[in-house]
PAGU-437539 format. One record per residue (C-alpha): x, y, z; residue in three letters. Coordinates in nm, 3 decimals, padded with zeros to 5 digits, m for minus. Layout:
BEGIN
<atom <X, Y, Z>, "ala"> ...
// end
This chain:
BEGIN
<atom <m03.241, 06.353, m03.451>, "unk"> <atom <m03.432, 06.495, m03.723>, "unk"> <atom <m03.725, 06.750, m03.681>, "unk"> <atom <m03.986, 06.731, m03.914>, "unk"> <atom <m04.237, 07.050, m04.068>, "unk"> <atom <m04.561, 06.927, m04.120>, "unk"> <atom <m04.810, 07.107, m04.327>, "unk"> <atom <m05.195, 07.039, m04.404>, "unk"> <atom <m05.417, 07.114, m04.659>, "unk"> <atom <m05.694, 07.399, m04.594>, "unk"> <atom <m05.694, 07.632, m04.938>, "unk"> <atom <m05.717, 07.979, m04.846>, "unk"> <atom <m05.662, 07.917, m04.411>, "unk"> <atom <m05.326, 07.793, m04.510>, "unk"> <atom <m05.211, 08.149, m04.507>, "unk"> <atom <m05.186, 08.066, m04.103>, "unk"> <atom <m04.930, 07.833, m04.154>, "unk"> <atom <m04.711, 08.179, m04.330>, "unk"> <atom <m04.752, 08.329, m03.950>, "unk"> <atom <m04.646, 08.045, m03.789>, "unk"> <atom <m04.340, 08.008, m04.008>, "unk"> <atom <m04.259, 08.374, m03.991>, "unk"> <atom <m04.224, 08.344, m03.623>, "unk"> <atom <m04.004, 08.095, m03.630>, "unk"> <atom <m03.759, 08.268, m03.775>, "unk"> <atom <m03.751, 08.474, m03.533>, "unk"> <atom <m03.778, 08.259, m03.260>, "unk"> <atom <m03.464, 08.113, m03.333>, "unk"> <atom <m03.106, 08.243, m03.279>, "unk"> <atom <m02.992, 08.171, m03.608>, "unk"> <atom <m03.251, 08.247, m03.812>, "unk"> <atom <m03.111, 08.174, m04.118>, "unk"> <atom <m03.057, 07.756, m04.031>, "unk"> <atom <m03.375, 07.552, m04.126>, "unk"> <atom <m03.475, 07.364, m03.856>, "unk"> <atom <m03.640, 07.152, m04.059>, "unk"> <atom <m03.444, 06.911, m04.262>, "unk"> <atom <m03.776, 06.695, m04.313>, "unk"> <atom <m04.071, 06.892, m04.477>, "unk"> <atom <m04.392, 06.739, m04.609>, "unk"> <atom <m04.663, 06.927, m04.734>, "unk"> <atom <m05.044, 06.824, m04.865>, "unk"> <atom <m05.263, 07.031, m05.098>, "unk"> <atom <m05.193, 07.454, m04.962>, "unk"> <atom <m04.955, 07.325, m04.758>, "unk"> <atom <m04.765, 07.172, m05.046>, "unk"> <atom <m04.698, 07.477, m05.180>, "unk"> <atom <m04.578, 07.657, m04.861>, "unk"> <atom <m04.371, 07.293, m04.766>, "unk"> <atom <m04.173, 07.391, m05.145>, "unk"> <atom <m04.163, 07.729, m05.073>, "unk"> <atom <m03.962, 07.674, m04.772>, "unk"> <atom <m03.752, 07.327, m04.877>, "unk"> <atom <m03.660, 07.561, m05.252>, "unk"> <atom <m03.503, 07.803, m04.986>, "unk"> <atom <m03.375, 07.596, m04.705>, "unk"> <atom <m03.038, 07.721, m04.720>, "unk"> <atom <m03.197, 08.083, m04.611>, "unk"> <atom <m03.498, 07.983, m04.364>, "unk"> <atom <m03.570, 08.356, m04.268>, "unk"> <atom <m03.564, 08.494, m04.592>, "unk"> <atom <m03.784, 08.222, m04.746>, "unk"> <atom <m04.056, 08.237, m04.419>, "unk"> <atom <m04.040, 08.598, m04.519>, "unk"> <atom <m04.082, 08.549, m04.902>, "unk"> <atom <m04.404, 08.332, m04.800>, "unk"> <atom <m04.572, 08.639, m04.590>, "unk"> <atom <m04.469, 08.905, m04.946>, "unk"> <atom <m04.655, 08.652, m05.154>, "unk"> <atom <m04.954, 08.541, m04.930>, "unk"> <atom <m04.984, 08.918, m04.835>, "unk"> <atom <m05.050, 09.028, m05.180>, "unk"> <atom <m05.256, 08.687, m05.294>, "unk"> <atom <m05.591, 08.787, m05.470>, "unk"> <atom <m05.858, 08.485, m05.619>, "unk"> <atom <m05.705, 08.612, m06.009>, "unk"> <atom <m05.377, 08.497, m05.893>, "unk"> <atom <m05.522, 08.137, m05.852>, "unk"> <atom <m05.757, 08.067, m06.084>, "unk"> <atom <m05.961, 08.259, m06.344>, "unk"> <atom <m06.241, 08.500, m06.231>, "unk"> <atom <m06.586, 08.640, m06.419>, "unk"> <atom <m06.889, 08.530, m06.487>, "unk"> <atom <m06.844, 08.386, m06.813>, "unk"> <atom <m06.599, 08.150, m06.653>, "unk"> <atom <m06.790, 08.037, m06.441>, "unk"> <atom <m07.068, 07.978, m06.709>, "unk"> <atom <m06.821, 07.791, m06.932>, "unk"> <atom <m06.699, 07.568, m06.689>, "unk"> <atom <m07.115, 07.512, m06.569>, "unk"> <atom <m07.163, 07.398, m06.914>, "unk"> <atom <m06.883, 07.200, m06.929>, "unk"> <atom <m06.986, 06.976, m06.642>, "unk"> <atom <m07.318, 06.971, m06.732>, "unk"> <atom <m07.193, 06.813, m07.079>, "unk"> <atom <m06.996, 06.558, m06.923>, "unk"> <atom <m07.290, 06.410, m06.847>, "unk"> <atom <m07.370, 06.328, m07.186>, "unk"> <atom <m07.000, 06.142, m07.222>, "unk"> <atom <m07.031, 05.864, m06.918>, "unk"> <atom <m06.960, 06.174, m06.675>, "unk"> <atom <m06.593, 06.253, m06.852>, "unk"> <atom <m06.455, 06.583, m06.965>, "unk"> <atom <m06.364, 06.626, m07.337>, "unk"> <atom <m06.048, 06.785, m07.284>, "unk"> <atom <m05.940, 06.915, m06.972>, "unk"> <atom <m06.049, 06.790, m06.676>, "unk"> <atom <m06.348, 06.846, m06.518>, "unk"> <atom <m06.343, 07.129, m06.225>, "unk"> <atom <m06.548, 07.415, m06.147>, "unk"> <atom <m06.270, 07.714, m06.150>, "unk"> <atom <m05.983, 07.689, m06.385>, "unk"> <atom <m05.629, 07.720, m06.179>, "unk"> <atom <m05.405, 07.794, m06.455>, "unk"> <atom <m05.300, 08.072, m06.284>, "unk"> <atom <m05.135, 07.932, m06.035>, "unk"> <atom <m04.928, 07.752, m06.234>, "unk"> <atom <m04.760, 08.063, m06.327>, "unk"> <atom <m04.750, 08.177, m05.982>, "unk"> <atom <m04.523, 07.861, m05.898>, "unk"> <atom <m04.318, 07.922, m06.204>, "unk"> <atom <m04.245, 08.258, m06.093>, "unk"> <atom <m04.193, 08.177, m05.693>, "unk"> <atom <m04.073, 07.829, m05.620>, "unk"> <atom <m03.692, 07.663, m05.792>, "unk"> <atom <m03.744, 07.290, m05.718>, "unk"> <atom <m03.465, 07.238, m05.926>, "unk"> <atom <m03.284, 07.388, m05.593>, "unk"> <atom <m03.323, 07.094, m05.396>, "unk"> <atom <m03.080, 06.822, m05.548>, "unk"> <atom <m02.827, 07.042, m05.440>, "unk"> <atom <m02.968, 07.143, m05.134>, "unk"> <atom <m03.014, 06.744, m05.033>, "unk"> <atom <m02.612, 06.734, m05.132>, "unk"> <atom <m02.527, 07.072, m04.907>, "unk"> <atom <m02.748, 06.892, m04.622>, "unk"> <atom <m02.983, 07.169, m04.563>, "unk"> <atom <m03.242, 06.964, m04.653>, "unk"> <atom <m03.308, 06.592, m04.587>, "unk"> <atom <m03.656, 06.530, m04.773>, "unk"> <atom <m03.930, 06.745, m04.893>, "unk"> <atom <m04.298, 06.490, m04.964>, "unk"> <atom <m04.578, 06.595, m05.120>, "unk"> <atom <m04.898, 06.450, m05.038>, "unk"> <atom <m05.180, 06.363, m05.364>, "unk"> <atom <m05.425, 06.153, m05.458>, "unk"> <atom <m05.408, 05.879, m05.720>, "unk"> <atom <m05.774, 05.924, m05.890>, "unk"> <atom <m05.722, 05.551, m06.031>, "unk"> <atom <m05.630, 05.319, m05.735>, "unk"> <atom <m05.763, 05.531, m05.447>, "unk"> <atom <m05.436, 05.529, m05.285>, "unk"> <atom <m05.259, 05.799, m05.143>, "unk"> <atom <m04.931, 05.899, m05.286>, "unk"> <atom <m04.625, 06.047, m05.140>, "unk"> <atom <m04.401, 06.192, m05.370>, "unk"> <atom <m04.075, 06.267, m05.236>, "unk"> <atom <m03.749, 06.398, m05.302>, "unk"> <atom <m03.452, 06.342, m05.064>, "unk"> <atom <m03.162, 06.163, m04.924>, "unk"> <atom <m03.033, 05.844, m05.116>, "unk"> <atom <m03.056, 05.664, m04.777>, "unk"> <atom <m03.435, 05.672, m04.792>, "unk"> <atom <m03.631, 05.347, m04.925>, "unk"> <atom <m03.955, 05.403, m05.058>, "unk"> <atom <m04.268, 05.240, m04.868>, "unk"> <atom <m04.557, 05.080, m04.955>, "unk"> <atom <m04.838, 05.050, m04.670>, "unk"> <atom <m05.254, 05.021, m04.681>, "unk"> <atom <m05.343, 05.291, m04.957>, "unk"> <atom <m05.054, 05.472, m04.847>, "unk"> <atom <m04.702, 05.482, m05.084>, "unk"> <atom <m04.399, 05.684, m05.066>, "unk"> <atom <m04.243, 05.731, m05.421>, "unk"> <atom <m03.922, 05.908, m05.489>, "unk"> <atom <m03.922, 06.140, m05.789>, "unk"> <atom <m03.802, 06.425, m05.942>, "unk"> <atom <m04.047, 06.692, m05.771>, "unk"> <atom <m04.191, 06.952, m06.022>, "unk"> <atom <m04.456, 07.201, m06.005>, "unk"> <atom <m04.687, 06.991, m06.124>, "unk"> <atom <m04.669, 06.730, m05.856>, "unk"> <atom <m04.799, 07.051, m05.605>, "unk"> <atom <m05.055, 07.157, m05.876>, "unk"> <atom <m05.181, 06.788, m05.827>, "unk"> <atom <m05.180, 06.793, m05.439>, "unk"> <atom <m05.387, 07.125, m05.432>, "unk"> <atom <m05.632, 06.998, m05.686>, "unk"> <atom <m05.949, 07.047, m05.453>, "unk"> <atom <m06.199, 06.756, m05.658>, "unk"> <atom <m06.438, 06.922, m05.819>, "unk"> <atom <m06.322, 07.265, m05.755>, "unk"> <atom <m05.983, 07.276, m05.966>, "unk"> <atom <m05.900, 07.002, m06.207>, "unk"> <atom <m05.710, 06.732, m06.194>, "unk"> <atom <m05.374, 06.702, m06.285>, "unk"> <atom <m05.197, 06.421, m06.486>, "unk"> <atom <m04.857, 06.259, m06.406>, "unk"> <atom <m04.698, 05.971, m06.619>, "unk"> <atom <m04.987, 05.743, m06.684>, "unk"> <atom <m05.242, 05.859, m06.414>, "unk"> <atom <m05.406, 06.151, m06.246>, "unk"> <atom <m05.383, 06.309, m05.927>, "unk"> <atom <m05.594, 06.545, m05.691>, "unk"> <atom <m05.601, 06.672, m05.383>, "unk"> <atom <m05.396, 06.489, m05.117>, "unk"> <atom <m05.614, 06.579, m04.811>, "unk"> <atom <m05.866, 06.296, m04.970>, "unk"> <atom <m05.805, 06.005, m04.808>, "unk"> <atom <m05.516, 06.083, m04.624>, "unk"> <atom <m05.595, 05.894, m04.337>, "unk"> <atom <m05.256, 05.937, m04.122>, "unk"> <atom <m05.114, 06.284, m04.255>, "unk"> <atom <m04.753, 06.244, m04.009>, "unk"> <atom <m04.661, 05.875, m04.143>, "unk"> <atom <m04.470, 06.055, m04.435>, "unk"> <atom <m04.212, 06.213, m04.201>, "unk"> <atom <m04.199, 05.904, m03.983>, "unk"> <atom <m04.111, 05.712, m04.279>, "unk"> <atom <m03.824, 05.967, m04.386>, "unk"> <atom <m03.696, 05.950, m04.030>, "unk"> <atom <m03.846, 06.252, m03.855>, "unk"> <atom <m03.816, 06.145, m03.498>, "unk"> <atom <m03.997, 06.497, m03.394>, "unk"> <atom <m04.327, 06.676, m03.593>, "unk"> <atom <m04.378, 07.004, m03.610>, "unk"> <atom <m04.719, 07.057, m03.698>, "unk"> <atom <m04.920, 07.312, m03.823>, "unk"> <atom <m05.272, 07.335, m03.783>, "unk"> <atom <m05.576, 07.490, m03.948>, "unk"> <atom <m05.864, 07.396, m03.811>, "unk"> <atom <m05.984, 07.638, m03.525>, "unk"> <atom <m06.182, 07.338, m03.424>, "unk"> <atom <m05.991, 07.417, m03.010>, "unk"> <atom <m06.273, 07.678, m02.905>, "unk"> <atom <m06.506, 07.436, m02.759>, "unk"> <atom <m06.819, 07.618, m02.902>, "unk"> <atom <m07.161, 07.491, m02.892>, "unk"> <atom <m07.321, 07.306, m03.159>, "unk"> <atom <m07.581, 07.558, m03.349>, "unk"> <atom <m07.918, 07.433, m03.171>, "unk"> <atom <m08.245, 07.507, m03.338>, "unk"> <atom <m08.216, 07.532, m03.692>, "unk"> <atom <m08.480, 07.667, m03.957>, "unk"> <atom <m08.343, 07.547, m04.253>, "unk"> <atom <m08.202, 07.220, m04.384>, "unk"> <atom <m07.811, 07.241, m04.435>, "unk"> <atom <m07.754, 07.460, m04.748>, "unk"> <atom <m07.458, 07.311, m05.039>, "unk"> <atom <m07.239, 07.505, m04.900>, "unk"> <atom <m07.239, 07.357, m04.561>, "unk"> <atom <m07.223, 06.986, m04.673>, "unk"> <atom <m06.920, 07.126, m04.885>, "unk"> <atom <m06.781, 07.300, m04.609>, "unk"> <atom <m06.774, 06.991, m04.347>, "unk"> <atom <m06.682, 06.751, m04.609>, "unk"> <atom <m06.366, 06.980, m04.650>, "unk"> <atom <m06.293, 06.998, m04.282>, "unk"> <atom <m06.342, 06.633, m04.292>, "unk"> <atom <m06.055, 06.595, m04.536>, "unk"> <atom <m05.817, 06.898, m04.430>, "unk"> <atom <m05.896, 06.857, m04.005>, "unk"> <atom <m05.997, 06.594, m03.913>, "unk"> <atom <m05.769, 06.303, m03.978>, "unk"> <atom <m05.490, 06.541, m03.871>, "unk"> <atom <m05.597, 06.573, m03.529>, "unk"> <atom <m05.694, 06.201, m03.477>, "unk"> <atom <m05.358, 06.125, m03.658>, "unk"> <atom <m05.193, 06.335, m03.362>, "unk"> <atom <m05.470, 06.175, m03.106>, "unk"> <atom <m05.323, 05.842, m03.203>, "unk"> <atom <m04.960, 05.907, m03.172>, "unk"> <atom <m05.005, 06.088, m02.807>, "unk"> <atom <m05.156, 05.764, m02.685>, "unk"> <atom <m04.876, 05.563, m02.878>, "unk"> <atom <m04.601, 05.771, m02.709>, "unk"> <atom <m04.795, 05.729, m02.340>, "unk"> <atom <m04.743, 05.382, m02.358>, "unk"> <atom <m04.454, 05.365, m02.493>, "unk"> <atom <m04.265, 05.545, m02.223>, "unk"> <atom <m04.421, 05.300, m02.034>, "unk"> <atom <m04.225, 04.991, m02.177>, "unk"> <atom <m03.799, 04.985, m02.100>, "unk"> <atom <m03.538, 05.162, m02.342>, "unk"> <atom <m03.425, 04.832, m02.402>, "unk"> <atom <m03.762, 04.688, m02.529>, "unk"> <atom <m03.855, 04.969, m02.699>, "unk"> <atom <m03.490, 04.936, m02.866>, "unk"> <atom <m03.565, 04.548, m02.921>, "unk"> <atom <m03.890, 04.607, m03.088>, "unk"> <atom <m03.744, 04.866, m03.290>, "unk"> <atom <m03.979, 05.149, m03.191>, "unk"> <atom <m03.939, 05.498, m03.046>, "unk"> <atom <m04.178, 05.796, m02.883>, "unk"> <atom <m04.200, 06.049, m03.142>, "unk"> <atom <m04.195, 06.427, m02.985>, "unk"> <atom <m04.490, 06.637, m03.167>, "unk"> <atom <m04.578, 07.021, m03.149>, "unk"> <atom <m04.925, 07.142, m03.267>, "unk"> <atom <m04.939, 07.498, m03.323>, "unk"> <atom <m05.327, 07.525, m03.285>, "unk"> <atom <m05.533, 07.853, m03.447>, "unk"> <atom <m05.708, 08.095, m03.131>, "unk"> <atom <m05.962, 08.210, m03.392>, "unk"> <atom <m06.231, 08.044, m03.604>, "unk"> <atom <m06.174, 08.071, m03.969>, "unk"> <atom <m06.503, 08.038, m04.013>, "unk"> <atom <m06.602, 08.384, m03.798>, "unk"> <atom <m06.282, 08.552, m03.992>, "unk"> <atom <m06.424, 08.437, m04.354>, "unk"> <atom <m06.806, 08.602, m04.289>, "unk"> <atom <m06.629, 08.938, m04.233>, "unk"> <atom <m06.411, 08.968, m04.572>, "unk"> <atom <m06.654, 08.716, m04.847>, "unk"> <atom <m06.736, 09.082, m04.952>, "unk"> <atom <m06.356, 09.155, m05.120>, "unk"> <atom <m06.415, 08.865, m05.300>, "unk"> <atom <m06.449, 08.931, m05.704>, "unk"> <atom <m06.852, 08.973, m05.774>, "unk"> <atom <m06.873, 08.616, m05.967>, "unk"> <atom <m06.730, 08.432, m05.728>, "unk"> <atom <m06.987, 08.640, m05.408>, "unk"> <atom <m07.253, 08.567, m05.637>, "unk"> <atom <m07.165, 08.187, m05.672>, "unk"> <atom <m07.088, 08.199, m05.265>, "unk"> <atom <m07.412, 08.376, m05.185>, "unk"> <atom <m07.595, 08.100, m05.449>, "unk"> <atom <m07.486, 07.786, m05.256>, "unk"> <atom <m07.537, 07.958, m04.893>, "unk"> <atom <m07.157, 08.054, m04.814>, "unk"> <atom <m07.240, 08.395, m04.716>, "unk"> <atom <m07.519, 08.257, m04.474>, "unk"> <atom <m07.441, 08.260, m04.079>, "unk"> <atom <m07.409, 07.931, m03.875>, "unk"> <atom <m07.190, 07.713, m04.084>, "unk"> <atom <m07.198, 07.853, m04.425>, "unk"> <atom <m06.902, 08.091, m04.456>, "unk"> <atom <m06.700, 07.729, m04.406>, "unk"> <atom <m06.634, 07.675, m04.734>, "unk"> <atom <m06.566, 08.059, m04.800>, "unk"> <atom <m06.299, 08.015, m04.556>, "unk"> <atom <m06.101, 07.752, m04.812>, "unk"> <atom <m06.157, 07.985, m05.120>, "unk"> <atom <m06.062, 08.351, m04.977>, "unk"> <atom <m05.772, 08.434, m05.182>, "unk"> <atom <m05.788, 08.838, m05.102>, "unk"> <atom <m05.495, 08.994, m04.933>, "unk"> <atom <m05.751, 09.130, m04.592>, "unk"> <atom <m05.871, 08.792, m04.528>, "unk"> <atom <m05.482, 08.680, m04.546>, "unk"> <atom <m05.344, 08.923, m04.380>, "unk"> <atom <m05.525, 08.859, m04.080>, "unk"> <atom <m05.442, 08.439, m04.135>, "unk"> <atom <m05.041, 08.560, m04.124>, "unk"> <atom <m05.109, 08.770, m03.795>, "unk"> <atom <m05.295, 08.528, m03.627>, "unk"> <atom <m05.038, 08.241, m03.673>, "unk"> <atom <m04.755, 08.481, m03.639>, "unk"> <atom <m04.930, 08.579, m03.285>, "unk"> <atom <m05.026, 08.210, m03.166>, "unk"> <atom <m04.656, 08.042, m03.270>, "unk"> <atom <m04.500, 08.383, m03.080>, "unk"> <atom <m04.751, 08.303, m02.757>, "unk"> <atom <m04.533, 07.957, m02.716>, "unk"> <atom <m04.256, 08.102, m02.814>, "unk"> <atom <m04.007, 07.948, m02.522>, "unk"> <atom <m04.168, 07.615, m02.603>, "unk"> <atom <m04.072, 07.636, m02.969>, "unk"> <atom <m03.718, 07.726, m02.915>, "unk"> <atom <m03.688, 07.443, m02.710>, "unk"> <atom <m03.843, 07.201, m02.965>, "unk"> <atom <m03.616, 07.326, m03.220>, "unk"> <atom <m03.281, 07.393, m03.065>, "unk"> 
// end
């Protein structure tokens, strides 16, 4: 039986997912064996689903490396800050309206993520995993993007000879040679950072479209999830009544992110909770005839709302980028601070991410051992 890590997109909240890990590791006995051999990752979560398959062969020490370099994370360690950036890269969308709405040069996007690119080259060795695969510490590592040209979304994945590649409705599983660019591509938020070109197309966030976010690690033969969640959507608050004001940019920005980072995660885990409930209704021997199988999930869940978090730290931000929040309503109360919540890269707002998903993951922490052991 293999046990699969799942990890979503969600920018900035996927500093949760660090906690989570880092309990984990010391949740289990040997803390040291990943309990993972599957991992699949999609735009933030990409990076910490490397982070962790790079360094399978030492699970504690790589949860651990995660919370150093999340803890420390500031906005000019993923993409260039100032005003004059943001100007140039105003001007240069504006422009591409003038050539059939396409960039001359690089891609369009409104923040440049160059450096993040360096920050990869300096923390993850993907070249690691061929070896890793051979050692059996890891079985697969996917990476979740976005193919810009056919719509479809594409899972990139390095692993296990044994594994065929799969080709379903929008949704294809291609083995490769994973490099940094493929997560550069997966955490290309559209519009936001650019996108990123591999072989003969280009690729952007993998959240988009990604209608069933666990059918990666049921294809590479995960026949338990571990999921990690970001979406603080579990509080059961009420709806905002009353409203003065007509939903500001940020707001439409910040739902159509939760639409591509929340919610087709928790239907996707909706879905397979019914599947599994009638399943266990049907004989071992059908389900064995019919080649089918209940599939064990865990869903960490977040006890805070990211949103509530954000509205308390948008002022460590850098000035361009409060003045750019403040101009599209992301600093306003009652839904604004959403999108703030996907672009806080400053160690505070963190921080506080790692100790709340440290804290929730530890609260089920006899549940968790079970799972994995």
């Amino acid at each position: 039986m293999k046990t699969a890590l799942v990890l979503s997109g969600g920018g900035a909240r996927a500093a949760y997912q660090v906690g989570v890990l880092q309990a984990v590791s010391e949740i289990l006995s040997n803390p040291n064996r990943n309990p993972f051999p599957i991992i699949c990752g999609t735009s933030a979560g990409a990076i910490n689903a490397a982070c962790i398959a790079a360094y399978s062969d030492f699970f504690h020490e790589a949860a651990n490396g995660l919370v150093g370099l999340w803890s420390k994370l500031r906005s000019d360690s993923i993409h260039y800050i100032g005003y004059n950036e943001l100007a140039k890269s105003s001007l240069k969308l504006f422009g591409a309206f003038f050539h059939s709405g396409i960039a001359q040069g690089r891609p369009l996007s409104l923040l440049d993520n160059t450096p993040l690119f360096h920050l990869l080259v300096e923390n993850i060795q993907l070249e690691r995993l061929d070896r890793l695969i051979k050692l059996g510490h890891l079985h697969a590592l996917s990476i979740t993007t976005l193919a810009y040209l056919s719509g479809h979304s594409i899972n990139f994945f390095q692993g296990h000879e044994s594994i065929p590649e799969w080709d379903r409705a929008r949704r294809i599983g291609k083995r490769t040679q994973l490099t940094l660019q493929h997560l550069m591509a997966s955490s290309a938020l559209p519009a936001i950072f650019p996108a990123v070109r591999i072989d003969r197309d280009y690729y952007g966030d993998g959240a988009i479209r990604q209608t069933t976010p666990m059918s990666a690690a049921l294809h590479l033969g995960a026949s338990k999830i571990f999921v990690v969640g970001v979406s603080g959507n579990n509080r059961g608050d009420s709806p905002h009544l009353g409203r003065l004001h007509s939903p500001s940019l940020a707001q439409i920005g910040g739902q159509l992110l939760n639409s591509a980072f929340i919610d087709s995660m928790e239907e996707d885990i909706e879905i397979l909770e019914r599947f599994n409930t009638l399943l266990n209704k049907i004989d071992k021997s059908e389900q064995q005839a019919a080649n089918m199988r209940p599939v064990d999930v865990l869903y960490i869940t977040p006890s805070i709302a990211f949103d509530e978090v954000a509205a308390n730290y948008v002022s460590s931000l850098p000035r361009s980028m409060r003045a750019f929040l403040k101009t599209i309503g992301a600093t306003r109360s009652g839904g604004g601070s959403s999108m703030a919540s996907y672009l806080l890269f400053e160690p505070g707002y963190c921080q506080q991410l790692i100790h709340h998903g440290y804290e929730d993951c530890m609260q089920q922490a006899k549940q968790v051992h079970a799972f994995l052991t």
